[in-house]
C-alpha positions as CSV (number, residue, x, y, z in Angstrom):
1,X,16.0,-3.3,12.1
2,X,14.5,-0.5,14.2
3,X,10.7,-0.4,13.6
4,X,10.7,3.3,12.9
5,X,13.8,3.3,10.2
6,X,11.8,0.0,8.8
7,X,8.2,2.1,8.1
8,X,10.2,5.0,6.9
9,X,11.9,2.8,4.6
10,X,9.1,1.3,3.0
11,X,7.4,4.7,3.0
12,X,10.2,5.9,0.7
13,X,10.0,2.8,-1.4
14,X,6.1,3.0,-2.1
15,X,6.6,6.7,-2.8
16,X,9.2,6.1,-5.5
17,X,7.5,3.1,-7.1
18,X,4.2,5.5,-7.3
19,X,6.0,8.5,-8.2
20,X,8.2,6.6,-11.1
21,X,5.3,5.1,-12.5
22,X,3.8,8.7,-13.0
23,X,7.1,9.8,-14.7
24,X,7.3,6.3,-16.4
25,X,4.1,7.5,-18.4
26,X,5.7,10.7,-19.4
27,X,7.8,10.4,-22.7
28,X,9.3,13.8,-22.5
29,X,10.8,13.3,-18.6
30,X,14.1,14.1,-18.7
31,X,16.9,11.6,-18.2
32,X,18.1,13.8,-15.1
33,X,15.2,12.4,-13.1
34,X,15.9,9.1,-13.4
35,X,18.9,9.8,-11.7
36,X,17.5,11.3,-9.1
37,X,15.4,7.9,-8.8
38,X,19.1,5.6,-8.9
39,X,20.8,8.0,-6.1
40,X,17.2,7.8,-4.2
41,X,17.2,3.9,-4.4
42,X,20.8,4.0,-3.5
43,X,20.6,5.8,-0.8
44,X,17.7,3.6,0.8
45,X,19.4,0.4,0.1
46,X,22.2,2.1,2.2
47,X,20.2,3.1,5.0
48,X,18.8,-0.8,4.7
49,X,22.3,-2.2,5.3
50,X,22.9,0.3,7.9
51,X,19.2,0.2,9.8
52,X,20.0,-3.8,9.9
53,X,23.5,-3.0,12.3
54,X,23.8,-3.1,15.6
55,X,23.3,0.3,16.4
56,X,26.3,2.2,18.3
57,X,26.0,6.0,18.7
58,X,28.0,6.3,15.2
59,X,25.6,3.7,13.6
60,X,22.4,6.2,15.1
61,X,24.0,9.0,13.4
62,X,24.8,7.7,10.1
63,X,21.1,6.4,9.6
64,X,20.4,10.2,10.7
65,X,22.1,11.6,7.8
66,X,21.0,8.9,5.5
67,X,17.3,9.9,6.2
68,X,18.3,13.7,6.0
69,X,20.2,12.4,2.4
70,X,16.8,10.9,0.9
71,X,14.6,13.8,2.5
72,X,16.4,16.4,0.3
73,X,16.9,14.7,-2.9
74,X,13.4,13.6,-2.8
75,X,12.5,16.6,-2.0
76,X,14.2,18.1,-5.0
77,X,13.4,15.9,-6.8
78,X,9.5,16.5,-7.0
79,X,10.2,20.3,-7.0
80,X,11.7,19.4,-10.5
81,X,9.1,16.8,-11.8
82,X,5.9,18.2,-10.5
83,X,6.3,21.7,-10.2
């Protein structure tokens, strides 16, 4: 896998694991969050299986919007958790 998708990954992984075990400790987070968490995870497991391809110009683009994918949700999702 491509060094740069591999550190992003894991960047995205140790966020979540911190961030969940925040919301973990909170017994009034709602169950709309923990979605948010699944479709995160999801979507970085896909752009595991993907970032471990051979890269073609389709494969480049796909791990593009992947990234973009994760960026937003996460992006949402603190708006909604933390804000």
């Amino acid at each position: 896998m491509n060094q740069l998708f591999q550190h992003r990954l894991d960047n995205y992984l140790n966020i979540l694991n911190r961030d969940m075990a925040i919301l973990a400790a909170d017994p009034e987070c709602p169950p709309e969050l923990w979605d948010f968490f699944e479709e995160i995870a999801m979507l970085a497991v896909r752009l595991w299986n993907v970032g471990n391809e051979p890269f073609t110009h389709h494969g480049v683009e796909l791990v593009q919007q992947l990234n973009g994918a994760v960026n937003q949700r996460y992006a949402l999702l603190l708006r909604l958790a933390f804000f």
